[in-house]
N, C-alpha and C positions, 0 to 999 in steps of 0.2 A: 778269607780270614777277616777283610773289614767288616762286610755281612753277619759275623761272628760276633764282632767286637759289639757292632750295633745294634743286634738282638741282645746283648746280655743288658748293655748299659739300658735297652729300653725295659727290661725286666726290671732292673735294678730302682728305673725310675717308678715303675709302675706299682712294685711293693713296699715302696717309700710312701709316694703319696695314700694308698692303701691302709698303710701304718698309721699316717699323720691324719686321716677322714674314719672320723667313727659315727655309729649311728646316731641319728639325733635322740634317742631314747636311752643312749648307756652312761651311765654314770657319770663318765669325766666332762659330758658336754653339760649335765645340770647346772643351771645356775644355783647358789645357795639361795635360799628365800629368806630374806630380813622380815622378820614379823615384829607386831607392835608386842605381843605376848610372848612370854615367858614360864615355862610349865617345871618346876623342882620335884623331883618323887623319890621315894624310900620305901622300899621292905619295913615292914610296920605289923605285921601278923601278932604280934605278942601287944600291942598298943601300950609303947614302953615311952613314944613320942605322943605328945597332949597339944594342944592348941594352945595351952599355957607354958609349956617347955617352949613351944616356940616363940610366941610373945616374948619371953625370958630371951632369946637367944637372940633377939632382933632390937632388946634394949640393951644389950651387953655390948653391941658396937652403936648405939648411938642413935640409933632410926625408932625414938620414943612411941609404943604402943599409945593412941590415944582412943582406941576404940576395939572391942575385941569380941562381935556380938555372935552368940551362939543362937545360928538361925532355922534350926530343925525346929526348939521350940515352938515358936509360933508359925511354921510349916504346919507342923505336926496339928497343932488346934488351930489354927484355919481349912487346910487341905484335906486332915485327915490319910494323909499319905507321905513318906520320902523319898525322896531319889538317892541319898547320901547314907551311910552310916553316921558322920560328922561331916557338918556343914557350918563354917565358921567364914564370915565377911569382918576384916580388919582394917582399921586407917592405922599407918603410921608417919612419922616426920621427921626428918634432921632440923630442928630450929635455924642453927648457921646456914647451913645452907640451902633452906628455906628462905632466909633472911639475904642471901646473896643474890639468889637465883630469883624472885618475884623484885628485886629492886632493879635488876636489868632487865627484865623480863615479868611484866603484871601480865602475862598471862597461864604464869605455872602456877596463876592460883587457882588455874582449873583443873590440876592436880594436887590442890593442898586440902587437908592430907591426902600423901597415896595409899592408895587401895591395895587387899590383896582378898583371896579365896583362900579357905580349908577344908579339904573335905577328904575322906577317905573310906576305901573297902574294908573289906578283913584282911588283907593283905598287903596294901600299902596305904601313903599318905602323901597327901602331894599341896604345892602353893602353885601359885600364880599370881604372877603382879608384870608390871609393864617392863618391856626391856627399853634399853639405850634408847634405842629408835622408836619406838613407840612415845616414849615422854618427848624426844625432841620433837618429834613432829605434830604432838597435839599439840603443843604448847610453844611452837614456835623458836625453839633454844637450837642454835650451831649446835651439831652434833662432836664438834672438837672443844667445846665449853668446858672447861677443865672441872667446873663447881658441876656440869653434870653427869661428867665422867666418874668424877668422886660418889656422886650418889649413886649412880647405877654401880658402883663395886663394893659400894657399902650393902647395897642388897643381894649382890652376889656370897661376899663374906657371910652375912648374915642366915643366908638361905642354906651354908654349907653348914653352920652352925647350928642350924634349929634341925636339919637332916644329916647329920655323919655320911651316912651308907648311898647321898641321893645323887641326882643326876639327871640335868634337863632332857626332857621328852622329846624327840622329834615330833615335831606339828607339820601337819599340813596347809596350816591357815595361811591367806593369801598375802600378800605383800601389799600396800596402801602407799603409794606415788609418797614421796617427801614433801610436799609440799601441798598437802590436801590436811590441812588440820582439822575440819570436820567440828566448828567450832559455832554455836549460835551467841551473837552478840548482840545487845542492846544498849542503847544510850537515850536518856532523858534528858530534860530541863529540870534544873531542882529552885522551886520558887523559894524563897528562906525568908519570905515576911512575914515576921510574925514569931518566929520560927527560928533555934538555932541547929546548926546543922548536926549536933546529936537528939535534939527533938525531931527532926526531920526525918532521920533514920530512927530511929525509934518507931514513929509511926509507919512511917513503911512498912518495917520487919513486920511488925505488931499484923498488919494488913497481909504482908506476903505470905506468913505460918497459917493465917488463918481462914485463906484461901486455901489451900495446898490439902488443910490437915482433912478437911470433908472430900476429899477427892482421894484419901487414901496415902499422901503423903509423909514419910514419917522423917525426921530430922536426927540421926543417930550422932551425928557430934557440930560442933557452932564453934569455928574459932575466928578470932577476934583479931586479925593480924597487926592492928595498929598496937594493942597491948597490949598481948605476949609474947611480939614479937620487934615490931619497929621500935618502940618507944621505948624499950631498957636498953636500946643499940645505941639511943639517940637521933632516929630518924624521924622527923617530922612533916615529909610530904604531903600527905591525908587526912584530912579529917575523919574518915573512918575508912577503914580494908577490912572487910566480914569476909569468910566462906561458911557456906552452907552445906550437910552431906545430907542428900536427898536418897530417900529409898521407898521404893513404893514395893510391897511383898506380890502385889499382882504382875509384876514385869518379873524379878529376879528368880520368883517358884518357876514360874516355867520354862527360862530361861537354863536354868540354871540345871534340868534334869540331862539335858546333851551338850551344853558347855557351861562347865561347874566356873572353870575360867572365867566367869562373864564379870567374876570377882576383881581383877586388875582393873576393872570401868570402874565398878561398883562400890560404895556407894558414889552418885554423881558428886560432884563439887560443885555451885552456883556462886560466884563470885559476885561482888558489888563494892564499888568504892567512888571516893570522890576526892582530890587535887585538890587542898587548900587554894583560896582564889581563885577559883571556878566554879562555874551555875552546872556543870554537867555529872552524872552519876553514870558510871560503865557497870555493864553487871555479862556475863556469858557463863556458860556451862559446854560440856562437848556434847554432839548430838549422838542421837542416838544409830547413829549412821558409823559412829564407831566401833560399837559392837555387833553392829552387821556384816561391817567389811572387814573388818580384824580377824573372827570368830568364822565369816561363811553362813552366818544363819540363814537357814532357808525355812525352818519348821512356820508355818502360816499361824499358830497361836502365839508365839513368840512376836513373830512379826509383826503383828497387831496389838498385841501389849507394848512393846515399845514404842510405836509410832504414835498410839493413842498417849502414852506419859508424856513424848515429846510435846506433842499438840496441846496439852494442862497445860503445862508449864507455860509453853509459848501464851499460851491465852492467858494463866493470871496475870502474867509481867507486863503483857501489852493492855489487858484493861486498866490495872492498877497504874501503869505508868498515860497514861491517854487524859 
């Protein structure tokens, strides 16, 4: 009988543990993957949703369109081909908290403005822009930041907005450590004899566009953060806060025919500013190693389109500033 007793309870143990041990390939053991991107889609067959409906629908909570470029066009007369039916690169911003989040943090102005993608088949339509974790971790922000929890749900609302019917994609793209921001930074001496520190920027910029523009670089929005944004707050730490949005059409076409996504990067941000009473000027952009590791890119044209933009860029800042 005890022989009895002790074969059952060893059964009992052994289809417990059994129970409790599943393969490493079945569902419940996946981890979820936090990714920097974020993918919205919608049934769109009758094309009843526009790049312009959306725009609308992303200014109706407050994330102001500053930029809305329809980029088939000049695919189309440069390439002579598309990958998209609609291919639309858009900046937008919440000013407020815009204005919160780079005063604790001067490095979400390498996300000012954020980006997004549009593009669509004959059958749907989709956006793409950065999630939660993607902007915290480019840009360095606590991911319990309430100012950027507020944004990333102002794009949530807004995305539900601009698509009724939608609902994010399952991605496969990989997950990027928390604390890898993938960020190139520079810092100078700014001489000022002679020289007031809006002549000084002035000539720089003057220098930095006109570098860039023979190399293919195009500038699709300029904003001015000291005054659009600090200065009617009352803030006066800077003599000047620029962002730049860099686009070059030789990285983003190709880019962009196996991850149209490549839009939540796109276009770059190039930061530069300088500290009242102080000789030094900070400038960074995210590298291009963000849409490598984000996305998965392995296509070797791609790959060399980006690395080559990175490598511009890297060379006018460093001659110009040397």
């Amino acid at each position: 009988m005890i022989n009895i007793y002790r074969l059952c309870a060893t059964l009992i143990f052994f289809i417990f543990i059994n129970g409790c041990a599943t393969k490493p390939d079945t569902p419940v053991q996946k981890a979820k993957v936090i990714q920097d991107i974020q993918i919205y889609t919608s049934p769109n067959s009758e094309a009843k949703i526009t790049t312009r409906s959306i725009e609308s629908a992303f200014n109706s909570v407050g994330l102001t369109i500053v930029s809305n470029n329809d980029m088939n066009r000049p695919f189309l007369k440069r390439f002579k081909k598309l990958h998209h039916r609609v291919y639309n690169l858009a900046m937008f911003q919440d000013k407020n908290l815009t204005y919160r989040l780079v005063k604790r943090y001067p490095e979400f102005a390498l996300l000012t403005p954020l980006t997004m993608s549009i593009w669509s088949d004959k059958q749907s339509i989709n956006i793409s822009t950065l999630t939660l974790y993607g902007i915290s971790r480019a840009a360095k922000i606590p991911l319990d930041d309430p100012d950027l929890i507020e944004y990333s749900q102002k794009i949530k609302t807004a995305l539900a907005l601009a698509l009724p019917n939608g609902h994010f994609k399952e991605l496969s793209h990989k997950t990027i450590p928390h604390d890898k921001s993938l960020a190139t930074h520079f810092v100078c001496e700014v001489n000022l004899t002679n020289l007031s520190s809006q002549e000084y920027i002035e000539d720089f910029e003057a220098e930095f566009e006109g570098e860039l523009e023979p190399l293919g670089f195009l500038v699709p929005n300029f904003t001015n953060l000291n005054e659009e944004i600090f200065q009617e707050r009352g803030y006066a730490l800077y003599d000047y806060f620029h962002t730049y949005s860099l686009c070059k059409f030789d990285v983003i076409y190709p880019v962009s025919k196996n991850h149209p996504e490549a839009g939540a990067w796109a276009p770059c941000s190039f930061y530069l500013y300088k500290k009242k009473g102080e000789d030094r000027m900070y400038m960074g952009f995210l590298s291009i190693e963000n849409w490598i590791d984000s996305m998965d890119i392995k296509e070797k044209g791609s790959l060399e389109s980006l690395r080559s933009a990175q490598g511009m860029i890297e060379k006018v800042i460093t001659e110009i500033t040397e």
